[in-house]
N, C-alpha and C positions, 0 to 999 in steps of 0.2 A: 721578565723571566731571565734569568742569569744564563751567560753561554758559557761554553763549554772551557773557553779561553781563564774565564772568574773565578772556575773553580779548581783549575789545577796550576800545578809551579814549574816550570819551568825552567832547563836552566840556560843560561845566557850564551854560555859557550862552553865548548867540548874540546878533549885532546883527541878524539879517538881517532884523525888523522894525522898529527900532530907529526909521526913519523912516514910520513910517505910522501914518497921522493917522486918526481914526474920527470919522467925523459924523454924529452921529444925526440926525434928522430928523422933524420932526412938532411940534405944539404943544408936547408938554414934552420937546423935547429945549433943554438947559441948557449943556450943556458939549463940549470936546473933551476927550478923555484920552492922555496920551501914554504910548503901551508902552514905557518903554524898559528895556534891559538889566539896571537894578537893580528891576525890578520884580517881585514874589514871583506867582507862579503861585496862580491864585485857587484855594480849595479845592472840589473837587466838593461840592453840596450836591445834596441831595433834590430832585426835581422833585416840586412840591407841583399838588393838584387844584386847578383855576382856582375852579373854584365851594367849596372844602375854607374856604380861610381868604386871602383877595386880598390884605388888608393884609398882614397878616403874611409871604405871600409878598412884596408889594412893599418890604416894609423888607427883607429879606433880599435879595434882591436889589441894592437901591442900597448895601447893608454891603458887598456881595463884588463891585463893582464890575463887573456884568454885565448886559448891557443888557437892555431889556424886550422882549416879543416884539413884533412886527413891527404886530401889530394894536392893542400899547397905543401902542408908541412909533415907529412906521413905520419903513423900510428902512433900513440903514443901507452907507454908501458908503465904499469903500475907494480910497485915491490915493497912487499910491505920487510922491512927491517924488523929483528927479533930473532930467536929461537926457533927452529921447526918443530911443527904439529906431529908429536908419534903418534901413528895407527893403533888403531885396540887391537892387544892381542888376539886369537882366534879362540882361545879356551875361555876367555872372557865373553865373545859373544857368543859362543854355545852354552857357557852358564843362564848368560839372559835368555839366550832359547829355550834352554829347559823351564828358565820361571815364568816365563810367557806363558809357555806350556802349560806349564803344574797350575798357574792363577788361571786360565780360563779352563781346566777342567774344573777345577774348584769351583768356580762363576758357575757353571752348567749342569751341575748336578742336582738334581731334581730330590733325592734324598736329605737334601740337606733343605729344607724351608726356611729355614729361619729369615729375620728381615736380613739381618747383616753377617754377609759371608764370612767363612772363615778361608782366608788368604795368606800364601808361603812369605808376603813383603808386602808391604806399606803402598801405597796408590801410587806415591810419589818414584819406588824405586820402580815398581813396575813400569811406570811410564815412562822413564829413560830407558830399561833393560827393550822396551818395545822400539823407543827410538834408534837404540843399539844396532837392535836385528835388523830392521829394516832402511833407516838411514848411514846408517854406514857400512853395516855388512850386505847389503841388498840382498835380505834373503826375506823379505816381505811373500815372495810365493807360495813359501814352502808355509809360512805361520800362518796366512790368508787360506789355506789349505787344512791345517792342524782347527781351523776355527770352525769352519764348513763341516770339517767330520766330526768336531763336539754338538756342533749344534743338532747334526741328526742323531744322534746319539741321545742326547736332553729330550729332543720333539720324542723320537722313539717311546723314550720311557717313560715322557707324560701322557701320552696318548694309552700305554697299559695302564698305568697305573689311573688314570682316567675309565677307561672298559672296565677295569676291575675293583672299581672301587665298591664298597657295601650300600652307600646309601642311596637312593632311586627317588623316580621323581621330583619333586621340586626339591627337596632333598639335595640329590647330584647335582644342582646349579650351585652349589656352595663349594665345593669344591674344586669345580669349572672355575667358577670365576678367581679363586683362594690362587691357582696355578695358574689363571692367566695370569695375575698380578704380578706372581713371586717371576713369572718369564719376561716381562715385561721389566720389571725394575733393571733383574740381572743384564739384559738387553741395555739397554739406559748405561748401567755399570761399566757394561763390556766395551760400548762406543766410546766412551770417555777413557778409558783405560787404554785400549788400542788407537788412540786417536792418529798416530802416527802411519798404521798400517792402513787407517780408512782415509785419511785424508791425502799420504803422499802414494799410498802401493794402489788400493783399491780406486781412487778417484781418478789416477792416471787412466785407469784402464779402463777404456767403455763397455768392454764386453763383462763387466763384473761387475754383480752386485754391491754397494756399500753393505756395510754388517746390520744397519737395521732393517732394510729393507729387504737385506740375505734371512735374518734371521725372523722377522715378521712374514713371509714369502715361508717359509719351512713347517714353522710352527699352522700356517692355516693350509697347509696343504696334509700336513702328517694327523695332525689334531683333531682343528677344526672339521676337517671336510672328508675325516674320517667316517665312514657309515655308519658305525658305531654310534662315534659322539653326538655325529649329524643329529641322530634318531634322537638319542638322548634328550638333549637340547631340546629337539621337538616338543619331545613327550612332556617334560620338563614345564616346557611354556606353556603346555595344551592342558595339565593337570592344575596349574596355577589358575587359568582363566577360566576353565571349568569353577574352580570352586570358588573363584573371586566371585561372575554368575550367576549362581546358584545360591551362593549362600552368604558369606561376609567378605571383608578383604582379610587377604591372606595373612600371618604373621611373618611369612616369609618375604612378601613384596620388596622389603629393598635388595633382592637377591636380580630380582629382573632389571634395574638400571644398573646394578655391575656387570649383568650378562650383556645390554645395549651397549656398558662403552666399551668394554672389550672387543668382541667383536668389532663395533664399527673400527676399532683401531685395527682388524685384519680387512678391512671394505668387504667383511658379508654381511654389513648391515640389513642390506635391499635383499638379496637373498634368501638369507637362512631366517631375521627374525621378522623383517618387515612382511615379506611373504606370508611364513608361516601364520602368523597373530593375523592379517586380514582373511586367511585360507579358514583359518579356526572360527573369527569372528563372522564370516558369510553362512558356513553349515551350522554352529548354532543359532545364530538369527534367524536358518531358514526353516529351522526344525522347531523354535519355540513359535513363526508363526503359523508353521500347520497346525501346534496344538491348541496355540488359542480359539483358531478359527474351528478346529473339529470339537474342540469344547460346546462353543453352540450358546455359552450364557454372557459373552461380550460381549455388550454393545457396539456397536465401529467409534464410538464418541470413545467410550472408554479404552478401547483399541489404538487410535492415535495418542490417547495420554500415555498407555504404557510406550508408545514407540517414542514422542518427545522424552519421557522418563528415560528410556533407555539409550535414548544418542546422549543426554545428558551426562547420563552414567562413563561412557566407554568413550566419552571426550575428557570427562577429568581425568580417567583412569589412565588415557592414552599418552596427557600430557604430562602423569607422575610418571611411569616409565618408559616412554620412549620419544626421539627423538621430535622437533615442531614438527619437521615436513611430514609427519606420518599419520600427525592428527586430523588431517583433513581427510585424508584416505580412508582410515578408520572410521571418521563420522559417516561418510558416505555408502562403507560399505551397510554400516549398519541400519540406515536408512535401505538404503536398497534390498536387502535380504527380508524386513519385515514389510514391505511394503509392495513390493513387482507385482507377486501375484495376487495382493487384493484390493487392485485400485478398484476396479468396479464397483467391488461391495461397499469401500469404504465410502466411494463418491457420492452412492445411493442413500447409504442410510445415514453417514456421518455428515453429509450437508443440510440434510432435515434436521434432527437432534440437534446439531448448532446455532442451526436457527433460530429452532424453536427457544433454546438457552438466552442467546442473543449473543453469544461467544465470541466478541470479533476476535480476540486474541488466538483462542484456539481456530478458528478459520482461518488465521492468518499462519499460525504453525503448520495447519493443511495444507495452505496454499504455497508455501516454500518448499515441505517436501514433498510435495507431486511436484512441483517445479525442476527439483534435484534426481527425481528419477525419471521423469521427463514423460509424465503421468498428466501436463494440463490438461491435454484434450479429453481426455476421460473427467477430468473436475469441471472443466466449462461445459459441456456436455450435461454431468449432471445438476449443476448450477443451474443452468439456464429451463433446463426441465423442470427443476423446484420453484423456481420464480412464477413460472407459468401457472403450473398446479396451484399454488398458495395463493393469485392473484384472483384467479379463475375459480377457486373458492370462498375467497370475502367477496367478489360480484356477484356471485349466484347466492347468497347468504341471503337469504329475501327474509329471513325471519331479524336481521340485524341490519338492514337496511339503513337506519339513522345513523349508526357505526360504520358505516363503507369507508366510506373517506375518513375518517381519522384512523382507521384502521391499516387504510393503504399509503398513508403519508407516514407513518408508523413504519411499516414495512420497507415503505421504498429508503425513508432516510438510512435505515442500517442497510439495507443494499446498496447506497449511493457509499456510506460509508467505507463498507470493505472493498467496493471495485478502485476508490482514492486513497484509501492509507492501508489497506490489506492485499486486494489482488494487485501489484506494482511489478511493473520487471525491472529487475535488476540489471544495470549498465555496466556493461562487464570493463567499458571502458573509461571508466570513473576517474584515473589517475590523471593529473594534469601533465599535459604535455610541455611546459614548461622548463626552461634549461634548470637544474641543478645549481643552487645558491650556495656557497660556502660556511660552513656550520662557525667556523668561529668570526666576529666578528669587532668591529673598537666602539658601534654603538650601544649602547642601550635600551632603546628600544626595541620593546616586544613585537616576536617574529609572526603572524597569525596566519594558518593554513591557509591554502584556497580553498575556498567554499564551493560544497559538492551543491549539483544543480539537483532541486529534488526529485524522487522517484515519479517515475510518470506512470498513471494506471493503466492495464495490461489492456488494448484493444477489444481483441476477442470479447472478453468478459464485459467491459462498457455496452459495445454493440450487444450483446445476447442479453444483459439485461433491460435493455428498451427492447428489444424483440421478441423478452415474454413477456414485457406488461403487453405489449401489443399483442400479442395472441392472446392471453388472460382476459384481458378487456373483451375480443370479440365472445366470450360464451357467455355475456351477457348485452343484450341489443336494449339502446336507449337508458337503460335505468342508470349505470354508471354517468351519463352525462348528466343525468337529471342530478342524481346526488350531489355530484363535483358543482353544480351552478345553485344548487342549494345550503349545502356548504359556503360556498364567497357569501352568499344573502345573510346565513348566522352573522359570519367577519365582519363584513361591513356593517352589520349594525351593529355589532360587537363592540365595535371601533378598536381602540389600542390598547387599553386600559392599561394606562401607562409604559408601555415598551415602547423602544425606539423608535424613530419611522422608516430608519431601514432596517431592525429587525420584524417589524409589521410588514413590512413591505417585503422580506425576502419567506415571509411563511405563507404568503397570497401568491408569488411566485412557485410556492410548492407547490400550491393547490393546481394552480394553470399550467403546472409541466404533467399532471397528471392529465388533466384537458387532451395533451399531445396524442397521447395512449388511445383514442376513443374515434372512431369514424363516426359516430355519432352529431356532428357539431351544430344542426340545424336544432338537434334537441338543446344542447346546452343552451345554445344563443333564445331560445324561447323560453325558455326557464327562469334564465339569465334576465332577460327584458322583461320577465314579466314581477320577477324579485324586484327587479331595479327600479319599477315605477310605482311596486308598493312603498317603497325605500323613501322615496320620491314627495309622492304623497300624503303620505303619514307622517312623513320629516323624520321618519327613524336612522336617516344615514350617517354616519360617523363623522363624513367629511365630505363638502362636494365636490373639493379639491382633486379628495383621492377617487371620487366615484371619476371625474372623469378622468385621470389620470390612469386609471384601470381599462376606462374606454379607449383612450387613445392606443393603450400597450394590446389592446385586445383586436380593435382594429387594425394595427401594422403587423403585430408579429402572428394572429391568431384568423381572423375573420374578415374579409373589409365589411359585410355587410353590418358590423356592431358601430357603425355609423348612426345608426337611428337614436343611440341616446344623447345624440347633440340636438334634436328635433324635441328633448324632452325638455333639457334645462332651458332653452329658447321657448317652451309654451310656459313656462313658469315664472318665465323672466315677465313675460309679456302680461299674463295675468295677473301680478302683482303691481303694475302699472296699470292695470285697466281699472285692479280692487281702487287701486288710492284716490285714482280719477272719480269712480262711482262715489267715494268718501268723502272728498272735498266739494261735490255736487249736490248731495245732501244734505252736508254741513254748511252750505250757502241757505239752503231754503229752511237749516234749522230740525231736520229730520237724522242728524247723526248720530246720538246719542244709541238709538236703542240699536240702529246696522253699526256700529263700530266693533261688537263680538263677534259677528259674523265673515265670513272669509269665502269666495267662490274663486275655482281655478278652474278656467277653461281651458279645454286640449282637444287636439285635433285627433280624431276618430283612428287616421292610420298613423299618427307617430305612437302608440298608445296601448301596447297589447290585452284590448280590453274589449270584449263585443259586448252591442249595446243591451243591453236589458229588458225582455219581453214586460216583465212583470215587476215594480218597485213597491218599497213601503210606504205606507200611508201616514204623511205627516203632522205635527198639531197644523192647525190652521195658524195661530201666529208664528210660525218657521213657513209655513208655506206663503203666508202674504209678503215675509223677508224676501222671499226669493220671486215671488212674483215681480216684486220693485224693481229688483236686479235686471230682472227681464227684461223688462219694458226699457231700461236705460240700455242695456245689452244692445239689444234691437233698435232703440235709437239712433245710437254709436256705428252699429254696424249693419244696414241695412242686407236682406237675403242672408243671412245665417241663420240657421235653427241650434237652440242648442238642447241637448237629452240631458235628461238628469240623471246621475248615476252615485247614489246614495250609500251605495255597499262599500266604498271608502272614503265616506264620509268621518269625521269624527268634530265630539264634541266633550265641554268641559262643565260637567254641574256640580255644584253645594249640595250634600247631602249633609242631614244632622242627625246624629246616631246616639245612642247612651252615653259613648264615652267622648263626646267632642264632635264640633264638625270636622267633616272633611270633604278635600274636591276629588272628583272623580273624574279621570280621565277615559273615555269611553270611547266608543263606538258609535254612528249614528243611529243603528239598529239599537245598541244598550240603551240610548241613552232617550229614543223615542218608547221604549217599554218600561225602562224605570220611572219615566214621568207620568205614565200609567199611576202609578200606586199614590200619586197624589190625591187621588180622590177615593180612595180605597186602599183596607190594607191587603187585601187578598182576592186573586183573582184567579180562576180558571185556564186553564190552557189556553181551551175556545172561545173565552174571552180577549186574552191577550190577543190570538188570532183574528179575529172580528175585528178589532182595533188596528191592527197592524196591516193588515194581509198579507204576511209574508206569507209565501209555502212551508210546508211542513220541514223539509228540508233544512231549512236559511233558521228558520222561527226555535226546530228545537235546538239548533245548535248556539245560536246565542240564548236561549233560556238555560243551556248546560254550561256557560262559561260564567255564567250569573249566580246562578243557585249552586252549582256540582265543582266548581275552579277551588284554586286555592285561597281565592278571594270570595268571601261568599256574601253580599250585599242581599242576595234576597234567599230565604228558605222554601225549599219541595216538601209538598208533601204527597204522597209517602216519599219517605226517604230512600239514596239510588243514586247509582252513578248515570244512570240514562235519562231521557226526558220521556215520558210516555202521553199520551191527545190526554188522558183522565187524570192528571195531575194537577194539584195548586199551587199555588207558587206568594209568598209572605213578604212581605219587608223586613228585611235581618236588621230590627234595630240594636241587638247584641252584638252586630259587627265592631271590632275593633284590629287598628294596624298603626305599629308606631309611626309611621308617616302621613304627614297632614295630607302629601299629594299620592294619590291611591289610581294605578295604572292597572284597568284590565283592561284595554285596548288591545291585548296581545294577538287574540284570536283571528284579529284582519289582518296581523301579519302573513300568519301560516298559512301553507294551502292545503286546502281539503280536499280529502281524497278524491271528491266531485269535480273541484277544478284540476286535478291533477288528471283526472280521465279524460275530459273537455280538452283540456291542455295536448294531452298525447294523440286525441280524435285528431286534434288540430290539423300535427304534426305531421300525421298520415295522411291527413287530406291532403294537405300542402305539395306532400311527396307525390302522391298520384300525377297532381298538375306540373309537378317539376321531370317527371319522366315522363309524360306524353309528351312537355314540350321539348325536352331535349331528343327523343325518339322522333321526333314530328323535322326538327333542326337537324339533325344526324341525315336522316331520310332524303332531306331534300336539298341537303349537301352533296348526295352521291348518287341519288338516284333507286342506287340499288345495291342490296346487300343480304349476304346467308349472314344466318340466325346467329350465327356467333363472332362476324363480324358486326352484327349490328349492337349485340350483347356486350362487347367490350368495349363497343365508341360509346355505347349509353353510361357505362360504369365511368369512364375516363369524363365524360363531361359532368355527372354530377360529385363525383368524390369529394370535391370542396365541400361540399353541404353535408353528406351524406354514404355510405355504400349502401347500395341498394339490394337485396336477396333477390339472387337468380328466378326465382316464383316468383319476385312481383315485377320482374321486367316483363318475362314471358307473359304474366299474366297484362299485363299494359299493353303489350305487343297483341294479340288477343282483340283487346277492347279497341285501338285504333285499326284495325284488321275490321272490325264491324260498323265502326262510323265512316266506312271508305276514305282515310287518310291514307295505310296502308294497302297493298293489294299483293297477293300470294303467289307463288310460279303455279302453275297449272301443271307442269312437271315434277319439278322442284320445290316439296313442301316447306325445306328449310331454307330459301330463298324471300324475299320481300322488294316489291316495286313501289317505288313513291308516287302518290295517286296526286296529280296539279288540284 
């Protein structure tokens, strides 16, 4: 960049002292010295300490030809040679006073609009005739005086002619701004012209105004802040945004940013227009939303869309005519006026309807302006009342029961959603504290902000959303456990089907944060164990990896007692080494051939959530003399064990040959002992299969309905029917056909039946009874002695890990040990209890 030196000429040297003489003065002054034009410019030297070295200052001094101070060598007198300067005559500066005169009435007269005044003399003479007046004639008072009374004279008769002008309403802002303008240039005009009386008369003098700030000062005092125009102006701006409003934008609109910078040039910005526009924009805001609300036919959904519509609105609008800092005021007021008084309604109905939509965008508009009117607690509030209701009705949904849980994993992910990237509070402290860099710089490298930490979600609303699934979950007891531990048993056998293993692994983590929600947990974990060991045994599990990696994550962060499915995979380890042992023992004497199909796993009764079996089905004799072998070496091996036979998950693999090709059948031990049935027949009676079988009614029709009634249907009913009835026949489907050669109905030992599912929950409650006597029994004989309601809160606190237990069936336990003399009653005090040794 070139300085200032580059671009201008200079010139080397000047006469303009060429004539001036220097005459020292005092006893040792000696000489005159003549400056003239070839004389070289002395060199700065040192200013030396007076008391340092005097001589040697004073020879240095008479070297560089520069005089001595004033007190060695006395004053020195400067005379400039020439001509004397005559005085301007006095009728010469009263001429210039008069054109001073005559040019600033001309300048100030209001009648005259035009852009370029008409003037007695040229800019250039006025501005000497000014210099005249006031620098040499010093009558700078009297014209700084003459100026003051034009200017009220001008204010005056804009201000009428303003009052009286014909046009009104937005109309009269044309004119307004046409004479601020035309006042303002001639201002501008007048400063430049007078520069002499402003800069040497009026800037000496503190107590006086400069001319523009005299003449800006006059004009918003006479004008502006007239009541009149005041009003005007008002009405003006109040008629403009009325029907901007209401109706379109105005034709008139660019009228209002000549009225902004006007004005802001007299500083009533803040006053007259900033005021008025949020005064105007508060009472229609607040009047359009009573009427929407006594309307009666918005929704609160649609109600916040018109109110985002409308701050949209009167934010562009704000920043075409008026100044930035006002546009935030304006968006706020108009938030605030449509919204103060209907936070309640809108929290109630507008957080269900967006819900129900799945809106996050518009809940998050929600959630910023209840934020801005300072309206959360009325939104978290109603928040958290909807969480509960909506949770509290997919648990109790007993007609959609199989839907629970994808239904509430559904739910909670958009609620997880909007409490992390919608309800957020905003860091008001967001600016980096960091010193101030210098914008220009000689590198080229790109300069890159600092990076804003991101928004953190809003407390309250985190918390309140885990504290209505938590209440949601209690108006349903047991069944949401069951669901959620039926649900993981779908997953896992599901496996991944091809998704990642940590996006598998973070959808099984949804499942088990909903686990959190449920005091329930002695249900899930029975559910749970007893899924996992059909899993187990039927070899339907995904992975064993993950089965126990789900153990492990369930006993540290969830349960400890989910320990017991290490006792599983350890009876299957061991069984599969016992089978090989009985295989290579057979295969020694030559008897392997026909036990190599065959597979037994034995398990221990209580790692096993499985009781033993009253009644089992009756098998061929060649599968029963298999397992006879087994036994006999079992018991060999292991003397004093007994083992039960437990055949309901069993499974097996046969050849069947149908019309269209063989195929194998993966089955059931149950299937697959009644489909060998129809070997010897093609059609048998119910109470035939039964005779053959023994199963009960129960076990027998429901595998004859996954036979004949499935989507797989290997044998025919007849009469035809979704049920099984005792007086039905049942066919061999040799019409079946299925493009795959291996043909899986095995399904049915997956699921549980609603019999085991009752068995199951008897369980439960059995279990419960013994687990609050013996914590009531342990409570007891801890302390000896306790009222009813100390003893009711120690019993709750010791089993909650498992379970909450309902106030009636403590009482009632309390009760029952009360009659087996464990406990003993006051004789006084009936709500008191003594611990009986």
């Amino acid at each position: 960049m070139a300085d200032v030196f580059t671009l201008l000429t200079l010139p080397q040297t000047s006469d303009a002292f060429s004539k001036l003489s220097v005459e020292p003065q005092g006893p040792s002054a000696t000489s005159t010295r003549d400056l003239s034009r070839s004389a070289s410019p002395p060199r700065k030297i040192a200013r030396l300490d007076y008391a340092s070295d005097t001589r040697s200052a004073s020879a240095s001094s008479s070297r560089a030809g520069i005089a001595e101070p004033a007190d060695k060598r006395g004053p020195i007198v400067l005379r400039v040679i020439g001509h004397p300067i005559k005085p301007t005559p006095a009728s010469a500066i009263d001429a210039d006073y008069a054109l001073v005169h005559r040019s600033v009435k001309a300048l100030l007269t209001p009648e005259n609009m035009e852009d370029k005044p008409v003037l007695p003399a040229t800019y250039e003479r006025i501005l000497r005739a000014c210099h005249a007046v006031v620098a040499e004639a010093g009558r700078g008072e009297g014209l700084y005086d003459i100026v003051k009374m034009e200017l009220e004279r001008c204010v005056g008769t804009v201000e009428r002619q303003l009052v009286n002008a014909p046009e009104k309403s937005v109309e009269w802002l044309g004119p307004f701004t046409k004479r601020c303008a035309w006042f303002e240039k001639r201002v501008s005009l007048l400063q430049s012209l007078l520069a002499y009386l402003d800069t040497l008369y009026a800037a000496e003098k503190t107590k006086l105004a400069r001319i523009k700030p005299l003449a800006y000062s006059m004009f918003a005092t006479t004008v502006i802040k007239s009541a009149r125009v005041t009003q005007a102006v008002r009405d003006g701006l109040g008629d403009w945004l009325e029907y901007e409003r209401t109706k379109k934008q105005h034709d008139l609109r660019s009228y209002i940013p000549q009225l902004v910078r006007h004005i802001r040039a007299h500083n009533l910005y803040a006053d007259l227009i900033e005021l008025t526009y949020l005064d105007l924009t508060q009472s229609f805001y607040t009047k359009e939303s009573s009427d929407l609300v006594a309307r009666g036919d918005v929704p609160a959904d649609e109600f916040l869309s018109k109110v985002d519509q409308r701050i949209k609105e009167e934010e562009e609008r704000a920043r075409a005519v008026l100044v930035e800092s006002s546009v935030d005021a304006v968006r706020d007021t108009t938030r605030s006026a449509l919204l103060t008084d209907r936070l309640p309604w809108l929290a109630k109905d507008a957080i269900k309807l967006l819900f129900e939509k799945r809106d996050h965008d518009a809940l998050k508009r929600m959630y910023d302006n209840f934020a801005k009117v300072g309206g959360l607690k009325v939104l978290h509030a109603a928040f958290k009342t909807y969480v509960q209701q909506k949770v509290k009705e997919i648990v109790t949904d007993s007609e959609h029961d199989d839907d629970m849980v994808d239904r509430l994993l559904e739910f909670k992910a958009f609620a997880d959603g909007l409490v992390a990237h919608a309800f957020v509070e905003k860091d008001s402290n967001a600016a980096s504290s960091a010193p101030a860099q210098p914008i220009a710089s000689t590198s080229s490298a790109p300069v890159s902000a600092p990076a804003t930490a991101p928004a953190a979600p809003n407390r309250d609303f985190a918390y309140g959303l885990i504290d209505a699934f938590q209440a949601g979950f209690k108006a349903r007891r047991n069944k949401p456990a069951e669901m959620i531990a039926k649900h993981m048993d779908k997953a896992l056998r599901r496996g991944q089907k091809g998704k990642r293993d940590e996006d598998f692994e973070a959808e099984l983590d949804q499942v088990l944060a909903l686990y959190r929600f449920t005091d329930d947990m002695d249900v899930f974990r029975t559910f749970y164990q007893r899924a996992l060991a059909k899993r187990l045994l039927l070899g339907r599990s995904a992975s064993d990896d993950l089965e126990k990696a789900i153990l492990k994550k369930l006993q540290e962060k969830y349960d400890p007692e989910f320990g017991m499915g290490e006792h599983m995979f350890k009876d299957l380890t061991l069984s599969r080494e016992i089978m090989k042992s009985f295989l290579d023992g057979e295969e020694k004497r030559g008897d392997a051939s026909r036990l190599q199909k065959m597979n037994v796993m034995v398990l221990q009764r209580s790692a096993w959530p499985f009781a033993a079996r009253k009644n089992d089905i009756d098998l061929p004799r060649w599968m029963q003399d298999d397992l006879t072998t087994y036994l006999s070496y079992y018991h060999q091996k292991f003397q004093g064990r007994k083992l039960d036979w437990d055949h309901a998950l069993g499974t097996a693999t046969l050849k069947a040959r149908f019309k269209a090709g063989e195929k194998e059948l993966s089955v059931s031990l149950y299937q697959a002992v009644i489909l060998l049935l129809f070997n010897d027949g093609d059609g048998l009676s119910y109470a035939d299969i039964k005779e053959h079988t023994r199963l009960d009614d129960g076990e027998l029709q429901r595998t004859l309905q996954s036979l004949a009634c499935g989507k797989k249907r290997v044998l025919r009913k007849h009469p035809l029917g979704k049920d099984v009835n005792k007086t039905d026949t049942f066919y061999f489907n040799a019409d079946f056909t299925d493009p795959r050669f291996q043909v899986h109905i095995n399904s049915i030992q997956a699921k549980e039946t609603p019999e085991e599912t009752k068995r199951t929950q008897s369980s439960i409650e059995h279990d419960r009874k013994h687990a609050l006597d013996a914590a009531i029994v342990r409570v007891m004989k801890g302390k000896k002695e306790l009222t009813y309601e100390q003893l009711k809160t120690a019993t709750i606190e010791a089993v909650k890990r498992h379970f909450v237990p309902d106030v009636a069936m403590i009482k009632k336990r309390i009760e029952g040990l009360v009659e087996q003399d464990y406990l003993r009653r006051d004789e006084e005090d009936i709500n008191k209890y003594y611990y009986v040794a």
